[in-house]
N, C-alpha and C positions, 0 to 999 in steps of 0.2 A: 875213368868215368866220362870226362868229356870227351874222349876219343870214340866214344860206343854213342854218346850224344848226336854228334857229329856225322857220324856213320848214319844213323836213324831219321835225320833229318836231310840228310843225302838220297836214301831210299825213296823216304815221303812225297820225295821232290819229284822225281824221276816216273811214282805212279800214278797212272793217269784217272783222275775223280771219275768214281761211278756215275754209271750214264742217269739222267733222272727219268728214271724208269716210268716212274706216273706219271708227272706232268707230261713223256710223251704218249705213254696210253690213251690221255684224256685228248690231246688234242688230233689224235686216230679217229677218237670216238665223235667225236663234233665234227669232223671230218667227214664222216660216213653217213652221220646226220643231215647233214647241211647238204649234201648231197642227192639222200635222199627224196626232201622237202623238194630238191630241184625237181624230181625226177614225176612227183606226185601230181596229177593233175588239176588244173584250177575247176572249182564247184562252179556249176553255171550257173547263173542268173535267170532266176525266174522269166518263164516267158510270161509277156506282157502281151493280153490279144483285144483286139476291137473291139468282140462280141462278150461286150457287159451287160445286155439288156437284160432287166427278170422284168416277173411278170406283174403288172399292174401300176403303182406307182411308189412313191417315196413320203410317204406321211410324217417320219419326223426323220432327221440326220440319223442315216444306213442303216432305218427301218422299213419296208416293202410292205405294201397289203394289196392284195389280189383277191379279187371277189368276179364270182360266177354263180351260172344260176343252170344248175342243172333238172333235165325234165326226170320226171321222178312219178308212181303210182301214188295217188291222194290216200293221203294217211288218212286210217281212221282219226275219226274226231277223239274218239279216246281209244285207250288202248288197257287189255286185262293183262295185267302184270302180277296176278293172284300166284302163277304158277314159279313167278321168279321169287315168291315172298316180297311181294310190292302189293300196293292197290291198284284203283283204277285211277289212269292217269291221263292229261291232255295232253297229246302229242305235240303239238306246238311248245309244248316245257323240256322236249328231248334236245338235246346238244354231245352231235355226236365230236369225238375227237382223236386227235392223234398229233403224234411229234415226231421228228426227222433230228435227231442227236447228232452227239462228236462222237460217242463210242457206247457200246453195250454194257460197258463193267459196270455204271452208276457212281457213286461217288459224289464229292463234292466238284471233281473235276472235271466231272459230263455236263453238260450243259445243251438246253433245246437251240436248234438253231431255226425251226421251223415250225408251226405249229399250226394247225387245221381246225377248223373247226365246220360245220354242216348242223344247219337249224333249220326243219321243214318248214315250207312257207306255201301258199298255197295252192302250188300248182307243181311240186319241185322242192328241191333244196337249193339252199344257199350256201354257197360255199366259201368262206373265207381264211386266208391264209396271209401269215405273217411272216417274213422273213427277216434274217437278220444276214445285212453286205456288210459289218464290220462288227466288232467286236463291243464296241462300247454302246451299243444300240439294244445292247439285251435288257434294262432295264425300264427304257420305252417301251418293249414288245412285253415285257413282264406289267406292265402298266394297262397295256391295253388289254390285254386279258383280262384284269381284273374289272376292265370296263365292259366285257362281252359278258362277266358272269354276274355281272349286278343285278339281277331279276332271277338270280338262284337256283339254274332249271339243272334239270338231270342228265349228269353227265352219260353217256354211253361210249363207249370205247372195245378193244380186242388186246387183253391183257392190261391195258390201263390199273388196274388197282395194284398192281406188282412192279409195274413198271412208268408209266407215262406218270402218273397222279405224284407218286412219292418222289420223282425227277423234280417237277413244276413249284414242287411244296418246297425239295431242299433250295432251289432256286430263289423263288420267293422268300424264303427267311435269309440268306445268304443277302439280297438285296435291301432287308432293312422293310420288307412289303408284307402287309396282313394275307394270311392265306385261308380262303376258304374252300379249297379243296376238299378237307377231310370231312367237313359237318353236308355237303351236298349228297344228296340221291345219287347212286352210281352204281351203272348195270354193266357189268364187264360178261360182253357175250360168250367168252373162253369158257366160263367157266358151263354154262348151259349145253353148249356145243361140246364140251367133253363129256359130259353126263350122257345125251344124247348117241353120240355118235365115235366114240373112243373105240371103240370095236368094230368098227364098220369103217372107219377111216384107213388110213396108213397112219396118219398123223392129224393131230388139227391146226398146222400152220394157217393162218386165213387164208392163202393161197391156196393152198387145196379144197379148205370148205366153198370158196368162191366155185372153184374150177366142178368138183363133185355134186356138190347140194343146188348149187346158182345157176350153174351153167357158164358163167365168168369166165372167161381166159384174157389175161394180161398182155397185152402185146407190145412187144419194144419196151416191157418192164426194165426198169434198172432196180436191180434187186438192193434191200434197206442197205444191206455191208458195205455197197460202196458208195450212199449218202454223204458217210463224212469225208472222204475226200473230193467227192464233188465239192463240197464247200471248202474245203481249205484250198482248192486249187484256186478257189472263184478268190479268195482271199489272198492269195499272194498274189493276185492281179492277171489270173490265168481265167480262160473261157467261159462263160456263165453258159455254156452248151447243155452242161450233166447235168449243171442247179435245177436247168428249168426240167430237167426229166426226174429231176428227184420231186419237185412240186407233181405234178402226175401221177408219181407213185404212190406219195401224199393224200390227192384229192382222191 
């Protein structure tokens, strides 16, 4: 028995330990990795350009208000709105509007980044527009809204009650801010212009009731899609070129 002992631990000796097989697998694999991370290109850095200027000025920290005054045909003093299911109303009470978003889907994660508004005045409209150059500044812009709608008047808009209105609302409670959106007068001209003209159009995009029914053609439009990156580009510190063409497309 110790002679076959002996023999056995003569063998053992002689054979050479299995290679470790994983440990060198793994260090192949981190190999090839580290490698590749070489290989992969560095993300560039935002460019950073001169041209910051928007339009008008800076009313509270990287909140913007732009106000113009466009020449416009004298409203009637009142206007018969029997036909929309309204009364008769004083045109000086109309406030027209619209918003320049991050995205179409809605959500709690859209939010306005720009918002218009237009109040006949007497010779013309007024037109004022808010903007936001940073992020933390949306609830001064949600502030002064609520300072434009203190006299209550009637909203008018082009899909506004689908869209614009229920965006401003979700925003407004999100900020912890009373909304009186929903209790206001509000003529959303979509819906008359499809009634109207749904058969005789292609479509009733506003752009084409402009271009068909108005005689309007948009020139050096920047179409709404690519709003939001005009502003996220303005945000990483890149050209306020687009921003001010998205105000434009706005007023």
């Amino acid at each position: 028995m110790s002679t076959a002992l002996a023999w056995l631990k003569r063998q053992r000796a002689v054979v050479p330990p299995a290679p470790d097989v994983e440990r060198r697998d793994w260090s192949e694999v981190l190999a090839a990795v580290h490698r590749l991370r070489q290989r992969r290109p560095l993300r560039a850095a935002p460019m950073q350009s001169n041209d910051r200027l928007l339009p008008g000025e800076e009313i509270s920290p990287g909140l913007w208000l732009s106000e113009r005054h466009m020449t416009w045909p004298v409203f009637a003093p009142v206007l018969d709105l029997t036909e929309l299911g309204m009364d008769f109303l004083d045109s000086t009470r109309l406030m027209f509007f619209d918003t320049e978003t991050t995205g179409l889907a809605g959500g709690t994660g859209t939010r306005a980044f720009m918002i218009g508004l237009a109040r006949p005045v007497a010779d013309g409209l007024r037109i004022r527009q808010y903007t936001l150059a940073t992020m933390g500044a949306e609830s001064a812009m949600l502030q002064a809204l609520l300072h434009e709608l203190a006299d209550a008047p009637t909203l008018v808009s082009y899909n506004g009650k689908s869209y614009d209105r229920p965006l401003l609302s979700t925003r407004l409670r999100l900020a912890r801010l009373p909304d009186p959106l929903p209790a206001l007068p509000h003529i959303d001209l979509l819906h008359p212009t499809r009634r109207r003209w749904k058969n005789v159009l292609p479509n009733c995009k506003l752009s084409t009731v402009e271009r068909e029914c108005l005689s309007i053609v948009r020139e050096d439009d920047l179409p709404g899609s690519e709003a939001p990156a005009a502003w996220l580009t303005f945000l990483r510190g890149g050209s306020a070129v687009n921003l001010r063409r998205v105000a434009e497309h706005n007023a």
